[in-house]
C-alpha positions, 0 to 999 in steps of 0.5 A: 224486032228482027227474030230471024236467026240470019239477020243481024240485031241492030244496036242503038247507043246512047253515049259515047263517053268512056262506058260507050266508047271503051266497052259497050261500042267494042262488045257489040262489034264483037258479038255475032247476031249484033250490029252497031247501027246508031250512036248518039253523042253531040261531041263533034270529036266523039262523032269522029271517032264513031265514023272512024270506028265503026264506018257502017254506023249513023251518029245523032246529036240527040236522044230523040234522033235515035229514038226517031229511029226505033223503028229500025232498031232491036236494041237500044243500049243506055251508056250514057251518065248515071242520071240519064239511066231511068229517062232513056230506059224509059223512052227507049221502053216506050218505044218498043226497044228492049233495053241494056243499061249500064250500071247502076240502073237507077239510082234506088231500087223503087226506080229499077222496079218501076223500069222492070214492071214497064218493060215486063208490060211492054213483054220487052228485055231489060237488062243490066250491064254488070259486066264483073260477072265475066272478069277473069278471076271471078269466074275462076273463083265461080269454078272453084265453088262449083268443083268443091275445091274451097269446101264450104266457104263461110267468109268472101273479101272482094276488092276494087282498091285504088290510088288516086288520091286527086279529084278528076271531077266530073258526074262521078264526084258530084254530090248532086243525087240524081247523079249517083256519084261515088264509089259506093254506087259505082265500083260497090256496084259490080262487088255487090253484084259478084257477092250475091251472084255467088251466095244469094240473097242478103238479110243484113248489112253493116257499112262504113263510108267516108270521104277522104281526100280534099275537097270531096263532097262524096264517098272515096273510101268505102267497106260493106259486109254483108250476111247472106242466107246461107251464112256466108259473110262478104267484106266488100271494100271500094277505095280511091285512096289505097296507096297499098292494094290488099288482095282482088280475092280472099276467100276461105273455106272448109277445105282450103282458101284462094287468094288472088291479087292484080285485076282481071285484064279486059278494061286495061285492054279495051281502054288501050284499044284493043277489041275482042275481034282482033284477039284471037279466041283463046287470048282475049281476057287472059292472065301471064301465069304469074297473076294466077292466084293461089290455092292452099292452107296454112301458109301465106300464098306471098310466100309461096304457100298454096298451088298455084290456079290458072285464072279462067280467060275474061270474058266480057264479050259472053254477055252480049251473046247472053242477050242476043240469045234472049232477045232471038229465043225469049230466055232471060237475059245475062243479068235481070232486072230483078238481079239489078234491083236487088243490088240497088237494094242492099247499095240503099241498105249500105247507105243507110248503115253508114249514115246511121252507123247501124246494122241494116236488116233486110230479111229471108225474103231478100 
């Protein structure tokens, strides 16, 4: 590890399918302090796109290529489908690198801590890429509790909702569960995530799980409440099968409620091609003012009702700053693997109260 303020920290990504490719290749390329030195992807055309994309960097067929490098490396990022999390998080450990995984980062708890409890012996940064935490309307969201301007909130709805009635295929739809498909594990995630970044710990959850469309052997269509410590309830849905879309936030206070439609726009512009440091500064992750949310009571913002609120600018590149400035000063990083662990524990809980159409208690020490 390079602890030297000047030099840059040098990347190693595992994977440069869509998580690799879209967002954690970008990101990096985008944060001072960091560089993208290896990527490992066997796809000849993938490896095309790296070399075109970013000419500095070395592409490998093989995980144990990059992991020959490790000497070379700072950090090693895990990109890769959901059933490689805990393997390469493992080895990349085992070989000195601190490690940034993409979401989920394992498919149980159990997993997560054992990754945790090998990274705090190795005194090495693990970190969880739950990237959500710096959408636009969830730090605008995040602005307004901090302000007072909702008063007490008692009831939080958040929803990822989608139409893709068809399957695409793939890890994602396969019931296999070392895969850790559908849409609970996936988009629950990031929801479950924003939920207790907000309001803390959970001490009981109620879900509902099905899946809807033909030929589906996993969870499409999903609603998980939760009941936080300090009594706010969060109603979470995560839908492929949502021909029309309910609102990204409703959130209802003592002193008013926010409700914002339409998604923060950074994926749709990194999915496009655009990057961050081809943006200027005060345009990356911004929102037209006719997507801004609104801010009111007794009215309906569909018509009219409320105030308008600027949405806050996206902002995904702030969290590898937040781990460029964990690894340089020792701090932690943007996201903990605690903080991933207790996701995967209410996502388990979720999953056990659909299959057993129950309320799942996990208690004040959650």
């Amino acid at each position: 590890m390079d602890g030297t303020s000047g030099t840059p920290l040098r990347v190693g990504l595992f994977g440069y399918g869509l998580a690799g490719s879209v967002f954690h290749a970008p990101l990096v390329e985008a944060t001072d302090g960091l560089v993208l030195d290896t990527v490992v992807t066997a796809n000849p055309e993938r490896q095309e796109q790296v070399r075109a994309a970013y000419p500095d960097a070395t592409t490998v067929d093989t995980a144990d290529e990059l992991l020959a490098r490790a000497e070379r490396l700072d950090l090693a990022v895990v990109a890769s489908p959901n059933r490689t999390h805990v393997p390469l998080a493992t080895a990349a450990l085992e070989a000195g690198l601190p490690v940034v995984v993409d979401k989920p980062l394992a498919a149980t708890a159990a997993e997560a801590g054992e990754l945790a409890t090998l990274a705090d012996a190795r005194g090495l940064m693990l970190s969880a890429f739950h990237n959500r935490r710096w959408d636009s309307d969830f730090r605008t969201v995040a602005a307004l509790l901090a302000d007072g301007s909702l008063g007490d909130v008692h009831r939080f709805e958040s929803r990822f909702e989608r139409w893709r009635p068809e399957l695409r295929g793939g890890w994602r739809d396969s019931a296999d569960p070392a895969d850790v498909g559908g849409l609970l594990y996936d988009l629950g995630s990031h929801l479950v995530d924003q939920a207790l970044a907000l309001f803390g710990p959970v001490v009981s959850v109620y879900a509902e799980s099905d899946a809807r469309r033909a030929g589906s052997v996993v969870d499409d269509d999903n609603f998980v409440a939760l009941v936080h410590a300090r009594g706010v309830r969060s109603h979470l849905w995560m839908t492929a099968v949502a021909p029309q879309l309910g609102p990204r936030f409703r959130v209802l206070g003592s002193r008013a409620g926010y409700v914002k439609y339409g998604l923060d726009p950074q994926e749709a512009a990194l999915r496009d091609g655009r990057r961050p440091v081809d943006t200027p500064d005060m345009t990356w992750g911004a929102e037209p003012d006719d997507a801004w949310g609104r801010l009111g009571t007794g009215e309906s913002p569909l018509t009219g009702g409320g105030d308008l609120v600027p949405t806050l600018p996206g902002a995904y590149p702030a969290y590898y700053a937040g781990i460029v400035e964990s690894l340089r000063t020792g701090t932690p990083p943007p996201v903990t693997a605690a903080e991933a662990v207790e996701t995967l524990r209410v996502l388990e809980a979720a999953r056990l109260s659909a299959a057993e159409g129950r309320v799942v208690q996990l208690g004040t020490g959650a």
